[in-house]
N, C-alpha and C positions, 0 to 999 in steps of 0.2 A: 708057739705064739698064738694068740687069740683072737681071731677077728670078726668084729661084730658084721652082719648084715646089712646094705646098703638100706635104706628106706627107700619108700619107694617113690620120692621126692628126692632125692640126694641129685644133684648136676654135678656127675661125675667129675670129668678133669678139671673143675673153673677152680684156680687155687684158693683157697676160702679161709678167712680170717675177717678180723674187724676192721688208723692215722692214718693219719696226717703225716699228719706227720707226727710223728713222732718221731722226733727225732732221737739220734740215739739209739735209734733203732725203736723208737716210740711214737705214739703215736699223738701228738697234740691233738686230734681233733678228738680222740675218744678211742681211737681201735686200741686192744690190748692184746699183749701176746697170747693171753690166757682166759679173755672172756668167753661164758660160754654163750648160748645163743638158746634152748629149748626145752616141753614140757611133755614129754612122750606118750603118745597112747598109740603107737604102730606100732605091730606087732613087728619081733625081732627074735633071731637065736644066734648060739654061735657056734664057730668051728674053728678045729685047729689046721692052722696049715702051714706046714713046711718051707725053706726058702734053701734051696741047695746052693746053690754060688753066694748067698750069704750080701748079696747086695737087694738092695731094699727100694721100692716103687710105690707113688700113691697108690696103687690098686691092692698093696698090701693092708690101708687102712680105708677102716670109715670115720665118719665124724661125728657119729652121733652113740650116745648107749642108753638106751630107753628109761623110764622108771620102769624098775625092776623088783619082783619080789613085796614083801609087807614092810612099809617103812617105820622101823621103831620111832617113839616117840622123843622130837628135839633131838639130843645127841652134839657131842663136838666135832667138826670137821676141819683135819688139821694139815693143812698147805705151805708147802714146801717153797718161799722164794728162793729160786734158782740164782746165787750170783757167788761171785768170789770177792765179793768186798760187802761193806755194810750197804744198806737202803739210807740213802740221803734224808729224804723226810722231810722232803717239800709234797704235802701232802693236801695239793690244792690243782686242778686243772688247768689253773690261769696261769702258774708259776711251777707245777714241775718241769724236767726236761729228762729225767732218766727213767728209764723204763721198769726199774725195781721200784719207782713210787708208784706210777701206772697200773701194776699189778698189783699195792695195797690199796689203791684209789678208787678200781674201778666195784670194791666190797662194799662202802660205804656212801659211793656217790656214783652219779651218773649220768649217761646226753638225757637232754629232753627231748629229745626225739630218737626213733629205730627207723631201722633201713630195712629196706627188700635184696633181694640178690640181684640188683642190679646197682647197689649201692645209692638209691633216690630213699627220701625221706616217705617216711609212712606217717598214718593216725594213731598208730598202735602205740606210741612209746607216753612219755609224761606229758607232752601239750601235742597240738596239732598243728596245722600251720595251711594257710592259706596264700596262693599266687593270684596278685593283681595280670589283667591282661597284656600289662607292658613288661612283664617280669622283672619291674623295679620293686613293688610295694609285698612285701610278707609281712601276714597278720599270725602271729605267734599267740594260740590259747594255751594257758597250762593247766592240764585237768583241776576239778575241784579238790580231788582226796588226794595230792602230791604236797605233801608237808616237811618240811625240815624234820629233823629230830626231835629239836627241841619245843616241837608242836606248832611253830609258827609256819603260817602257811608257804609254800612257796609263789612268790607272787610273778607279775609281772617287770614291777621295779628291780627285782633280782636279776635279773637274766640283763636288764639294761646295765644294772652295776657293774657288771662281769665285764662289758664293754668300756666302762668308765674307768675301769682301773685298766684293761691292757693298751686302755689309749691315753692313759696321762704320762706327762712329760717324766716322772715319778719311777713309775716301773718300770721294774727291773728284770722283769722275765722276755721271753723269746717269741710269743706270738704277735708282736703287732707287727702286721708287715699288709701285704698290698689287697688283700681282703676285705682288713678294716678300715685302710686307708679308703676303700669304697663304699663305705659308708657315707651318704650327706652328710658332712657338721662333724666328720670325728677328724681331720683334717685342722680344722680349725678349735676345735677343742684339745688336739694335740699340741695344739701352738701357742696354746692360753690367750686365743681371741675368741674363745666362746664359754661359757662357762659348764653350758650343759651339749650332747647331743644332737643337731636340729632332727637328725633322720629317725630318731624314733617318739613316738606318739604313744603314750598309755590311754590306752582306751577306758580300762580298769583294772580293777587290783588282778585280773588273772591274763588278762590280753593285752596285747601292744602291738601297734604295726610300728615295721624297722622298712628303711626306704633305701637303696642302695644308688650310688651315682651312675652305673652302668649295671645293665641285666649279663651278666653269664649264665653259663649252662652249667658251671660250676655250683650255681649257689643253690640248691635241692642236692648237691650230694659232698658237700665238705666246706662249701664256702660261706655257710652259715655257723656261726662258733653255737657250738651245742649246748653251752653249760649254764646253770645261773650260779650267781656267787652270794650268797645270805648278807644282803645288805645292814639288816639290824644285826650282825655278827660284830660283823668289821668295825662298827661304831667306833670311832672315835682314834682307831688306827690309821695310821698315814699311810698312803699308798706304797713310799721307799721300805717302809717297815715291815711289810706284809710277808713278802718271804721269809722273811725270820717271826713274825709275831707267835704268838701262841695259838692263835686260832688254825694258823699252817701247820704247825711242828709239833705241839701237844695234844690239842682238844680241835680237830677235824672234825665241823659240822656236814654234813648230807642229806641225802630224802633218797638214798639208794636200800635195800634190801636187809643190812646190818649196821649196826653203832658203834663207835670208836670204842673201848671201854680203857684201854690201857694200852700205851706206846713207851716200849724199851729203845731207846733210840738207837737207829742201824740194825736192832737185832730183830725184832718184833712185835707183832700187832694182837691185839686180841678186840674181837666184835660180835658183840649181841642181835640177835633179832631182833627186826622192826618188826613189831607188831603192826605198827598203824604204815607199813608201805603198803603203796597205792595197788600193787597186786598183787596185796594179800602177803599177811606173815611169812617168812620161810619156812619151810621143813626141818629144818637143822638149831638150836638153839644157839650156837654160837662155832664162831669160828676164829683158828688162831696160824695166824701167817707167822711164818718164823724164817728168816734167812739160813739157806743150807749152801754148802760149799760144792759145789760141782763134782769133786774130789769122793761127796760120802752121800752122795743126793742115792744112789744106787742102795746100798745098809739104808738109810731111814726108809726106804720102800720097804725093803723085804722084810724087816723087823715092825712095818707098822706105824714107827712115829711117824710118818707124813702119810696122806689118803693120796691127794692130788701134787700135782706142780707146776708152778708157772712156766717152766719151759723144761723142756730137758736135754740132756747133751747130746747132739746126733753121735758123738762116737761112743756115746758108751750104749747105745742101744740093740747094736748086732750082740754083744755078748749079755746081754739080759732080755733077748727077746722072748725067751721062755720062760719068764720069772712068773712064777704060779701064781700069784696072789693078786694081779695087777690083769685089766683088761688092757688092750692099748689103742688108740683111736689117734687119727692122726691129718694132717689135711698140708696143701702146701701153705708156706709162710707167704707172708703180705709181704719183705724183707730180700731183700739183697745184701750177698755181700761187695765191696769194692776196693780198690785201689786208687787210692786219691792222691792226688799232686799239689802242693803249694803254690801259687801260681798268681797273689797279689795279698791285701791285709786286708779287715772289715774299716771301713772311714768310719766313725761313731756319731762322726758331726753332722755326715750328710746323709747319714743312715743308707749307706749303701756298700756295693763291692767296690775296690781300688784294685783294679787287674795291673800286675805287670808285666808286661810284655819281654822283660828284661830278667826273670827271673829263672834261677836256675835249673826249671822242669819246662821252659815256657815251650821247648821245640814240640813243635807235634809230633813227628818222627821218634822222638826217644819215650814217650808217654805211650806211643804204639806198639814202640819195641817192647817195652815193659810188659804190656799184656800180652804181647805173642809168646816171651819168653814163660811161660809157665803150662802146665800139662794139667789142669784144672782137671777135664774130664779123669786124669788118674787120680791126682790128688783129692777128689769126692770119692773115690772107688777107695780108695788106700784108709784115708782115713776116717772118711762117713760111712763105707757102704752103703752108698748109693744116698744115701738121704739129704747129701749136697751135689749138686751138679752145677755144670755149667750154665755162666748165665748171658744170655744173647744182647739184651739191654736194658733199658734205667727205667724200662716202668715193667714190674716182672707180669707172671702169667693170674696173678693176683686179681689183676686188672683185665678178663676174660676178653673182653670186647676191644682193650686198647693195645692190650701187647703186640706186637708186631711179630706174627709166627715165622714171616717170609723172611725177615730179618736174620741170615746167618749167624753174627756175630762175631765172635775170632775162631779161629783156627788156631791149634798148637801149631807154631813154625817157628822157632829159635834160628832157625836160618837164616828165615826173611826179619824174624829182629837183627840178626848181626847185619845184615845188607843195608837196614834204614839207617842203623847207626853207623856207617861208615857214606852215604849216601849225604847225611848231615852234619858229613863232619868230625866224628869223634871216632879217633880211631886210637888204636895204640901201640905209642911213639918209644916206647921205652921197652917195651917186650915184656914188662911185668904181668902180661893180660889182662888189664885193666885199662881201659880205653880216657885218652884223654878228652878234653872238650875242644869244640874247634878251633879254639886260640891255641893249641897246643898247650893249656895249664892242665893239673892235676883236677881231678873229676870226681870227686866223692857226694854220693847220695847216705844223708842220714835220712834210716827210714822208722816211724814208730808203728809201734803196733801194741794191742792190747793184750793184759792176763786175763786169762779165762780157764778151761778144764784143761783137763790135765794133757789134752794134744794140742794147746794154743803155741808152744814153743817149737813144739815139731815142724806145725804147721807154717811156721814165717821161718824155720831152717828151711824148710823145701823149695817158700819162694822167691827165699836169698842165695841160695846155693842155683837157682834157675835163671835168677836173674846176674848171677857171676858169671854162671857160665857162657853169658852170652859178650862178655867182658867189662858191665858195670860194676864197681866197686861199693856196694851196698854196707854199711855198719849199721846196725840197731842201734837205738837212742839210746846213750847213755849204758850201752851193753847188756841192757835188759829188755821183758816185757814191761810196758807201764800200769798200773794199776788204775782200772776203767775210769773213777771219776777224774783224776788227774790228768789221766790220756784226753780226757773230752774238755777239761777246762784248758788243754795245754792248745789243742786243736782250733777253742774258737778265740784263745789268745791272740792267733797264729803267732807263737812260740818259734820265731827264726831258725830254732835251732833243727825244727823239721821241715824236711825237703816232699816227704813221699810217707802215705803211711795205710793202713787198713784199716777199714771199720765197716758200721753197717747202716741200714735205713731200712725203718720201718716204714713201707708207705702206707697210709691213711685210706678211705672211703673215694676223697675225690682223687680222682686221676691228674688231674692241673700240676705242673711238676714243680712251677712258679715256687713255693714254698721251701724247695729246695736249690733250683735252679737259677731263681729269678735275681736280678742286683739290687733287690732291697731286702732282700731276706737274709738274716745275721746267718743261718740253718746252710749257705754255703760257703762250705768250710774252704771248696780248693778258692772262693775268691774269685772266679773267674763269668765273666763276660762277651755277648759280643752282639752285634749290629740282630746278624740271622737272628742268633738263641733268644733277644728281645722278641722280637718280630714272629715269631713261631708262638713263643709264649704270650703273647696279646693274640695272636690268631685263635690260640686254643682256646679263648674266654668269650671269642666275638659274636656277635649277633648271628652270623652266618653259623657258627658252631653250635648253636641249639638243633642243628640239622646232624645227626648221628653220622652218617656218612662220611659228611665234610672233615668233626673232630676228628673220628679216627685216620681222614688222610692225613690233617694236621699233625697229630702225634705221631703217626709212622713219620713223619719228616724229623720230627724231633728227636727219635731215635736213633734215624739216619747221623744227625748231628752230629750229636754226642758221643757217638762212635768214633765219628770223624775226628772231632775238634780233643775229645775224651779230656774235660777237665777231672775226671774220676772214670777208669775206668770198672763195669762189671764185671766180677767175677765168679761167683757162686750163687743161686737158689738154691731154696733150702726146704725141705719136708719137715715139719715139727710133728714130732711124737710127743702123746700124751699117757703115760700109763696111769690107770682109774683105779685104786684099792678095790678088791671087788666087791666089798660091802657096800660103796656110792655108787649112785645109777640116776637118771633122771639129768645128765648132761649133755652138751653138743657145743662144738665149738665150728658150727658150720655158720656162712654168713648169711642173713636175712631169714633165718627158723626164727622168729620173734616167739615160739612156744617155750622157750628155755630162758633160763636165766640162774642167777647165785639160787633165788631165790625157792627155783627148780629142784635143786640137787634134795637125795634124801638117802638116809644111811640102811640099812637092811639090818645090823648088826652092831650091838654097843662097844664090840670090839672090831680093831681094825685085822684083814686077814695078815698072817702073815708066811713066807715062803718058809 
């Protein structure tokens, strides 16, 4: 296996990535599983090095792999979507929500603004942005040479429209929630008592100041929506239409790095260089995204047909660590895994969560037992090698400054789960070892979970068989895996027919968990609320929280919480490997190298290596 050289900038253990959420394991505000971040001129070599017990550590990987060698000229660079179903093809930031569009989204479009490693807003990206003293008023520039595609500038009005549609009564996507609600005037222009905006002011065609009702400490690092949305695009389409129009799902316009040129729906994408992006043509002439099946994503490495990938499977990595042809680079994920509970429905009318307290996961004791009952730390060793482990809580190590390291988390103890669950009650009355509820009824958890590579079955055997043994009576939905987009629309249906299930979340840039956590956010799935988790999450946004100190006690309380009360409990971080064909170089998926980008990448070779 091959490991490139740290730079000499690299902030070792900070888990480095780009969301929001994104949900889905995506990112809404912008992060992608696969962006990269840099433009290399440090010097770099490599080496090979061995790995004897066969389990795998960030300190096996770096993040970056320099431009490398004499870059031939243009060339195709052909990227491998990592999924086991098709890419949906809502191929717009204001209305995707799955992370296979994300990763064709983020080729041809992109934030108007970059982060630093501390995940705050820079000058470096497409506009700039300016803090009033009371940290209510941002004046948003967007450089001059940031142009659409199709030559029209990107203006100021753009980036207002992008707000115009996620806050009319009309759309139908998943980002309006308590962000925008804090905006002056989108409140009431959600309610069709105003016709426009009041909080934002166009200065002129390239600036606009946007006014917020309350200053957070959030808003320099996710609580500004990043995107503009091509106003003279949309023309004449209705806001309910937009997910489905043709400007989303066929002809995706951007001012990112490459051009739509052709979309095979579900299967793949192909994109041309912008000449006229704003920093500078790419090195590459075109690029072609193609969905690959987890199952064969390993063969189109070694043969060639894919250079890169947007993600790749942590279990198929121990047996391909030495595939000759591929560099491998790797960082921790932004991304938790979890175990979520049903626990009330989304209200639509009041746009908020309906928790019920009556519901069949509502004990906290059996939500506890649930996560004791599982050997996490083995099952990352057994079936990751090492590249999943254990995860302590809801905001991961992603978040350097906010994770809470003192924080334990669970302990394997299937003991102390069988003690909570006869403690609250359910025991078992019939001797079948399957524990009833405490009225003495029959006690069945349906639990779902998704299809994914080829150990996603293995993997919910282990934590069904773990969760038996401790004497819940756990059945799979419908006696299968469910197939991811179904799984997620079945999820924010809330679908009665699940009790308990597993997924993931990508987290985002800001740290504010509101997005996920908060009771106006559709984004929480178990449904669940309460007095504290309010109170903590307005704590975390407050006036006093611009004081670095403070937030991070605040989040350490929050983590405390969520532990406690676990409407989802954590249970996996994850290491994402990248293996790089060794003909492309000029990459980095570290977060805040503003020296990289798509636009970075350059090929050494008209053919791709192959093993």
């Amino acid at each position: 296996m091959k490991k490139l050289l740290k730079p000499k900038f690299y902030l070792a253990p900070t888990l480095v990535a780009v969301l929001a959420l994104a949900a889905c394991s995506d990112n809404g505000d912008g992060g992608g599983s696969s962006e990269p971040s840099g433009t290399g001129e440090e010097e770099g070599s490599e080496e090979t090095i061995e790995n004897e017990d066969g389990i795998y550590s960030l300190d096996d990987f770096e993040p970056t792999k320099i431009a490398d060698g004499e870059a031939i000229e243009g060339g195709t660079l052909n990227v491998g979507v990592v999924a086991s179903s098709p890419f949906e093809g809502t191929l717009d930031w204001q209305h995707y929500s799955i992370s296979t569009d994300n990763d064709i989204i983020q080729f041809f479009s992109e934030s108007l603004f970059t982060m630093d490693e501390a995940f705050n807003i820079t000058d470096e990206g497409a506009a700039t942005i300016d803090v009033s003293e009371d940290n209510l008023t941002y004046t948003i520039t967007i450089k001059d040479n940031v142009n659409w595609h199709d030559g029209e500038p990107v203006k100021a009005e753009d980036f207002v429209f992008a707000h115009e549609v996620i806050g009319h009564k009309d759309y139908d996507g998943v980002r309006y929630d308590a962000s925008f609600r804090n905006i002056v005037g989108m409140e009431e222009y959600h309610n069709e008592e105003a016709d426009d905006i009041s909080g934002f002011n166009i200065i002129d065609e390239k600036t606009v100041e946007l006014t917020f009702k309350e200053a957070t400490p959030s808003l320099m690092s996710g609580g500004i929506w990043y995107y503009a949305m091509p106003k003279h695009y949309f023309e004449g389409v209705e806001v309910a239409d937009m997910s489905s129009s043709d400007q989303v799902r066929r002809e995706p316009l951007g001012y990112g790095p490459f051009v739509v040129e052709n979309i095979v729906p579900g299967e793949s994408v192909t994109l041309s260089k912008n000449e006229d992006y704003w920093q500078g043509a790419p090195l590459v002439d075109e690029v072609v995204l193609t969905v690959v099946n987890p199952d064969v994503v390993v063969e189109s490495l070694k043969t060639g047909q894919i250079d890169i990938v947007t993600t790749f499977p942590a279990t198929q990595f121990a047996d391909n660590a030495d595939m000759s042809n591929v560099d491998w680079l790797g960082r921790v994920s932004r991304g938790y895994q979890y175990t979520g509970f049903k626990l009330g429905t989304w209200d639509a009318d009041a746009g908020e969560v309906s928790y019920d307290p009556d519901s069949k996961m509502a004990n906290e004791s059996l939500r506890e037992a649930v996560r004791l009952a599982v050997n996490y730390e083995e099952l990352g060793n057994r079936m990751y090698n090492g590249l999943r482990f254990p995860a302590t809580t809801v905001i991961p190590p992603y978040h350097a400054l906010y994770h809470d390291d003192a924080n334990p988390g669970f302990d394997y103890d299937p003991e102390r789960a069988k003690e909570l669950l006869a403690e609250a009650g359910y025991e078992d009355l019939d001797g079948d070892g399957f524990v009833e509820d405490p009225n003495g009824e029959e006690f069945v958890i349906t639990y779902a979970a998704r299809q994914g590579d080829a150990t996603a079955e293995a993997v919910s055997n282990y934590e069904m068989q773990a969760w038996r043994d401790i004497g819940l009576n756990i059945e799979l939905l419908e006696g299968s895996l469910t197939e991811p987009n179904a799984f997620y629309d079945r999820i924010e249906e809330d679908d009665p027919a699940i009790d308990m299930y597993s997924a993931g979340w990508n987290v985002g840039s800001d740290v504010d968990p509101s997005g996920i956590f908060g009771s106006q956010s559709m984004f929480n799935y178990p449904r669940y609320t309460d007095d504290t988790l309010e109170e903590i999450l307005a704590d975390g946004l407050s006036e006093d929280a611009f004081e670095q100190s403070y937030r991070q006690d605040v989040y350490n309380q929050f983590q405390a919480h969520i532990n406690e009360v676990l409407p989802l409990a954590p249970t996996l971080y994850q290491i994402d490997t990248f293996p790089i064909n060794n003909r492309v170089s000029g990459i980095s998926y570290e977060v805040g190298n503003n020296d990289y980008g798509w636009h970075t990448v350059q090929l050494n070779d008209e053919n791709a290596a192959v093993d």
